[in-house]
C-alpha positions, -999 to 999 in steps of 0.1 A, spaced: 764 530 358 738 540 329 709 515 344 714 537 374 711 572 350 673 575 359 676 573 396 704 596 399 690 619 375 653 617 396 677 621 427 692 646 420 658 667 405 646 662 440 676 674 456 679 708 434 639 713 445 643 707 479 675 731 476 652 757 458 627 758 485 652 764 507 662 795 489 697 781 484 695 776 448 678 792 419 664 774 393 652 790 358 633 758 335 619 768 299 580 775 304 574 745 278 589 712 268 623 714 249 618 695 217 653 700 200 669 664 201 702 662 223 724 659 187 702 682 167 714 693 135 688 720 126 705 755 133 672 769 125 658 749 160 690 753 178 687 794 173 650 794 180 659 774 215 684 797 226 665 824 215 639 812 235 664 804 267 680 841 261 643 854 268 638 835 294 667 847 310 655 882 304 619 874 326 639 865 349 664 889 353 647 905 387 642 869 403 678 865 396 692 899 411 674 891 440 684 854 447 719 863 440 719 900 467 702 871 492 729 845 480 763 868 482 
């Protein structure tokens, strides 16, 4: 199964966009490239990343309101 992780993963990325522009799902992506490692040990880079995802949230508050009244 993990020499098929790629595919499914790329699979499944198409899948969510084709969803999205369908209006049937929502998707919210950082702005920029995430470079905390997946076992990071910095709390310093850990805060600033979901500091960064909290804001994110924030922009997006309207865009979500309106997907999930559309959605309910």
């Amino acid at each position: 199964k993990l020499m098929t992780v790629p595919e499914r993963y790329n699979a499944m990325q198409e899948e969510m966009e084709a969803l999205a522009n369908e209006g049937k799902l929502l998707i919210i992506r950082p702005p920029k490239k995430v470079i905390v490692q997946r076992l990071e040990k910095s709390v310093a880079k850990l805060e600033s990343l979901y500091n960064e995802g909290y804001e994110e949230g924030l922009r997006n508050i309207e865009n979500i309101k309106k997907f999930l009244s559309q959605n309910a």
